[in-house]
C-alpha positions as CSV (number, residue, x, y, z in Angstrom):
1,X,102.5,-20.2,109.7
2,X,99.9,-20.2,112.3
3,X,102.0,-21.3,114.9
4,X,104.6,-18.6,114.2
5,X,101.8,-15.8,114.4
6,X,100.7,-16.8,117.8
7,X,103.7,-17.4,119.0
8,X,104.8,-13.7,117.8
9,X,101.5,-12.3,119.3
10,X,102.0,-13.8,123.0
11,X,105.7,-12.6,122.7
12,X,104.3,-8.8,122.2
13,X,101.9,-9.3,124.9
14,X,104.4,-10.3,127.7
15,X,107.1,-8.0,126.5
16,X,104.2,-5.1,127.1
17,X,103.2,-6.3,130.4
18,X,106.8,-6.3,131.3
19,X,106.3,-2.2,130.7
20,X,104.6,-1.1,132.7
21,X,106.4,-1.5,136.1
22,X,109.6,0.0,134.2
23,X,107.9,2.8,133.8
24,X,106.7,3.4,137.0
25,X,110.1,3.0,138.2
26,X,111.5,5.7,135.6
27,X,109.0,7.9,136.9
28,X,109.5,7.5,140.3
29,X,113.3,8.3,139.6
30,X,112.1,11.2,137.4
31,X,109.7,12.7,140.4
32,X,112.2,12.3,142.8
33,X,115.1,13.8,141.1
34,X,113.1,16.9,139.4
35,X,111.8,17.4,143.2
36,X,115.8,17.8,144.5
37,X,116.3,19.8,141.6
38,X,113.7,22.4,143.2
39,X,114.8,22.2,146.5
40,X,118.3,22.9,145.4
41,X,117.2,26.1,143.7
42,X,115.3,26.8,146.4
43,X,117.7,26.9,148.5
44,X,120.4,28.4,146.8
45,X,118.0,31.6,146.0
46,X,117.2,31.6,150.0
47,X,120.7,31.7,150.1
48,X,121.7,34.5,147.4
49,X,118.4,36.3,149.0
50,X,120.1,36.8,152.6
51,X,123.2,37.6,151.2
52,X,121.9,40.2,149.6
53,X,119.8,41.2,153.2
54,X,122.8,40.9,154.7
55,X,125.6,43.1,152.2
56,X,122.5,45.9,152.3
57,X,122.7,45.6,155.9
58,X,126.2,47.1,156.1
59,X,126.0,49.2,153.6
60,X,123.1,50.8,155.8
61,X,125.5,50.9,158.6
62,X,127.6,52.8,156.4
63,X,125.6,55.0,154.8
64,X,124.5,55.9,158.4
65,X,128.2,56.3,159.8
66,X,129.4,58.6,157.0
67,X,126.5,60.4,158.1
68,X,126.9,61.1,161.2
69,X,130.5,61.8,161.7
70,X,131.9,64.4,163.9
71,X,129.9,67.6,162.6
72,X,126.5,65.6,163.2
73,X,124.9,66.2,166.5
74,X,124.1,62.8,167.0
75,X,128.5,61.8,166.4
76,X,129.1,57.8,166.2
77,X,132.9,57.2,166.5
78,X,135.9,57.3,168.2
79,X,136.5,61.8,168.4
80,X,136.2,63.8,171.3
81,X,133.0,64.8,171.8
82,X,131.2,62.0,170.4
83,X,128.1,60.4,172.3
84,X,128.4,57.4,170.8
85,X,132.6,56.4,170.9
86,X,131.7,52.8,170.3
87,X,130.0,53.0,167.1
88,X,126.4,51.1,168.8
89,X,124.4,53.7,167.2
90,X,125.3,52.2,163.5
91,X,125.1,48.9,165.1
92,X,121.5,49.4,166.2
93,X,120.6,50.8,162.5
94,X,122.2,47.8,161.1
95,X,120.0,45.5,163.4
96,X,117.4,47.4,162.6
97,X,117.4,47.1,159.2
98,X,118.0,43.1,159.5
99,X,115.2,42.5,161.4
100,X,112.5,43.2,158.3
101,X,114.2,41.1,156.2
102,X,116.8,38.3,158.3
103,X,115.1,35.2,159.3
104,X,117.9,35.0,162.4
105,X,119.2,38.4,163.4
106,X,121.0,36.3,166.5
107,X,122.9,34.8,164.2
108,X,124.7,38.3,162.9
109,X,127.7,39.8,164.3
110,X,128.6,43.2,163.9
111,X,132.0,45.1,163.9
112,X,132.6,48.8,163.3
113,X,135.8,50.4,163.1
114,X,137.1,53.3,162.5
115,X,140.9,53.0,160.8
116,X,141.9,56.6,161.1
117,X,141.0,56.2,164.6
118,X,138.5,59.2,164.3
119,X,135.5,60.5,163.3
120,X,136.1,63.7,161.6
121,X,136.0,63.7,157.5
122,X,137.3,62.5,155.4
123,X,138.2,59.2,158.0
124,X,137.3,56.2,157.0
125,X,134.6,53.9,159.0
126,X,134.6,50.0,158.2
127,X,131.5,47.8,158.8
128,X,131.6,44.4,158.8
129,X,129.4,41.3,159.0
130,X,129.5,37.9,159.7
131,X,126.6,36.1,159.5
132,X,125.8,32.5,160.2
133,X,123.1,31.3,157.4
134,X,121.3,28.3,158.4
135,X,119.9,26.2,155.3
136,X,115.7,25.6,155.0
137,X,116.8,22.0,154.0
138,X,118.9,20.9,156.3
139,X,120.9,18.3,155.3
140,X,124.1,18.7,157.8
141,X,123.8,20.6,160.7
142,X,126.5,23.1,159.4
143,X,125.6,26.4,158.1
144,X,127.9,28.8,155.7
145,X,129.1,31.9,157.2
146,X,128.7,34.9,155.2
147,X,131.6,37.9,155.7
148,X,130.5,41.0,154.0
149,X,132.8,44.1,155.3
150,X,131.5,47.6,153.5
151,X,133.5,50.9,153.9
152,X,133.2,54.3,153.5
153,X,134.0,58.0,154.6
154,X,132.5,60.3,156.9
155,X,131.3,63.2,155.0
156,X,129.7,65.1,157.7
């Protein structure tokens, strides 16, 4: 009976030694999954953050075409009259407001066009955005393109 107890008592001593390595292991694969976890979330909130930046962005540009239509005295659009035919007024506040909150303003273009081919209301003005998000974590060296297009019409 003596034998048996020792026996049983060296058997628990080697199966705990054995353990201990297992569970650093787990851990290790624990640590570094939980940490990719965070980085994901990380990233897609950066991500969801500058699309937000970015759909506000045009809906400034909107908000500031509707604006300033052909009874303004500072016109943006295509009418007679108008200082700014091209639209770069709207495209300058749309950089404008960007640049406090974009990481990469470079990396936005800007298109503004006018449908009814005029500035007088009711017309309609389109502003659109495609921007080019680069990830914090890079882990190909493509980035997603975000296309927001925002519309509107002139009201004044």
């Amino acid at each position: 009976m003596r034998g048996l107890a020792s026996l049983l008592a060296r058997s628990r001593r080697s199966a705990a030694g054995g353990e201990c390595g297992s569970a650093l292991i787990e851990t290790s694969l624990a640590y570094m999954l939980g940490m990719a976890m965070v980085l994901g979330i990380i990233e897609f909130a950066m991500m969801c953050y500058t699309f937000g930046v970015v759909s506000e962005a045009a809906r400034t540009g909107v908000r500031y075409a509707v604006m300033h239509g052909s009874d303004s005295s500072v016109c943006s659009g295509p009418t007679t009259g108008c200082t700014d035919s091209t639209g770069a007024n709207v495209v300058a506040r749309v950089d404008a407001f960007a640049a406090t909150f974009a990481k990469n303003r470079s990396a936005m273009a800007v298109t503004v066009t006018y449908p009814d081919s005029a500035s007088t209301p009711p017309s309609r003005v389109v502003v659109s955005i495609a921007y080019t998000y680069v990830p914090l974590f890079t882990i190909s060296s493509t980035g997603h393109v975000f296309h927001v297009t925002e519309q509107g019409r002139i009201v004044y």
